[in-house]
N, C-alpha and C positions, 0 to 999 in steps of 0.2 A: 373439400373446399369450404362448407359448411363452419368446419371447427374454424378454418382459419379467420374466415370471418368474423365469425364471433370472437375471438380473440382480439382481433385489428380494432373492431368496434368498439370492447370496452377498456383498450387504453388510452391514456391521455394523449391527445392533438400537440404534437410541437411542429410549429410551422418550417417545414424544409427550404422554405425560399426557393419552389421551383417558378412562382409568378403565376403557376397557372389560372388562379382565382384571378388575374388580372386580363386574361385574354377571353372574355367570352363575347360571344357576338349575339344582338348588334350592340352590348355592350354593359355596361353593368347597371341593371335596377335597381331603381334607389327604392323604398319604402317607406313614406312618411308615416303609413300610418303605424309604424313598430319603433320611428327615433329617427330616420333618415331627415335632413332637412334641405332640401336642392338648392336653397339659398347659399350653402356655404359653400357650394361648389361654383358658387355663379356664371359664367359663360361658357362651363364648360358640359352642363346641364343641356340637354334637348330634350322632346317632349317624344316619343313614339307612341301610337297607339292609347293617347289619352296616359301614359306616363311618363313619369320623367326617367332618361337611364343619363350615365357618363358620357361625354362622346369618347370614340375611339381615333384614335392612331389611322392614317390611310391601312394599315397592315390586320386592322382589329384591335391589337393594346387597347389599355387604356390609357387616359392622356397624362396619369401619373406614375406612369409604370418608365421607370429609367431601368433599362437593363444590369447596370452594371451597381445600384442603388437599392433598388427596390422602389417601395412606394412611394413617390414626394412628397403626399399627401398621407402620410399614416395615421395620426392622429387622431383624424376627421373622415377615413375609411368608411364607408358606405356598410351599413347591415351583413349584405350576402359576401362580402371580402373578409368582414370578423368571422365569422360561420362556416366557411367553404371549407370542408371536409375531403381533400384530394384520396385522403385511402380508399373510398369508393372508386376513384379513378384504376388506383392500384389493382384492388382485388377484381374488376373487371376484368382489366388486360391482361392477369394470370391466370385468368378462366379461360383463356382463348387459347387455339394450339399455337405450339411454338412459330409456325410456318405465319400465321396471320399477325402474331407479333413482333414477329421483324419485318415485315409489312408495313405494318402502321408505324412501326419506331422510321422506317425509309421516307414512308409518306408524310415527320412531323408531330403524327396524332399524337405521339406520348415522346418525349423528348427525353434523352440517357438522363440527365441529373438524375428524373421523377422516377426512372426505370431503375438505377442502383440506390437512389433513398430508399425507395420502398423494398426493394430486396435488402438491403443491410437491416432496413426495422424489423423486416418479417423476422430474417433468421435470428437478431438478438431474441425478438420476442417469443419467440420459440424454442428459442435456448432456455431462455427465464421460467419456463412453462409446461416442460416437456410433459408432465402427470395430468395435465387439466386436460391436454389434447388425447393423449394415449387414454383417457378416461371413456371415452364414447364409444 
């Protein structure tokens, strides 16, 4: 699991559009002090715990997450939505036995798109690869 890892790690991030940097609860942190500015999100900004996040959706979303669009707001994306790294999502839920990962895929945790994106990048990447991993 190790190799795989390190593999995943050091290729380049192309975003799969599975949204899930868009649903975390209770919602997304914004960071002024790295470039976030809450003013430009204005009413849709609340304060928890002495910061400011997004608000979300009655569901979690967040309030510019259109399902069938993406972001409404992309341009102006908060810090931790440019940055969300979903293949850590990946290579966790393929550490799990198979029995507990159709579990969680039943329960929602990990939704098919994210589940066949990340199986199609692994195996490309693997294909592309095969002497770096057989190398250990």
């Amino acid at each position: 699991m190790g190799q795989v890892e390190d593999v995943l790690k050091n290729q380049p991030l192309d975003c799969g559009v599975c949204n899930k940097c868009c649903r975390k609860k209770p919602g997304i942190l914004l960071f002024p002090e790295i470039g976030d500015d809450p003013a430009v999100y204005g009413e849709n900004v609340e304060i928890v715990d002495n910061r400011p996040i997004l608000k979300t959706k009655p569901n979690g979303d967040c309030v510019y997450l259109d399902l069938e669009t993406g972001c409404t707001n992309y341009e102006n994306r908060p810090r931790v939505c440019r940055t969300y790294d979903c293949r850590s999502d990946y290579i966790q839920w393929i550490a799990k036995p198979r029995t507990e990962r159709r579990t969680m895929m039943k329960k929602g945790l990990l939704n098919q798109t994210v589940q066949k994106e990340g199986r199609s990048r692994l195996k490309a990447i693997l294909k592309s690869r095969p002497t770096q991993i057989a190398a250990d």
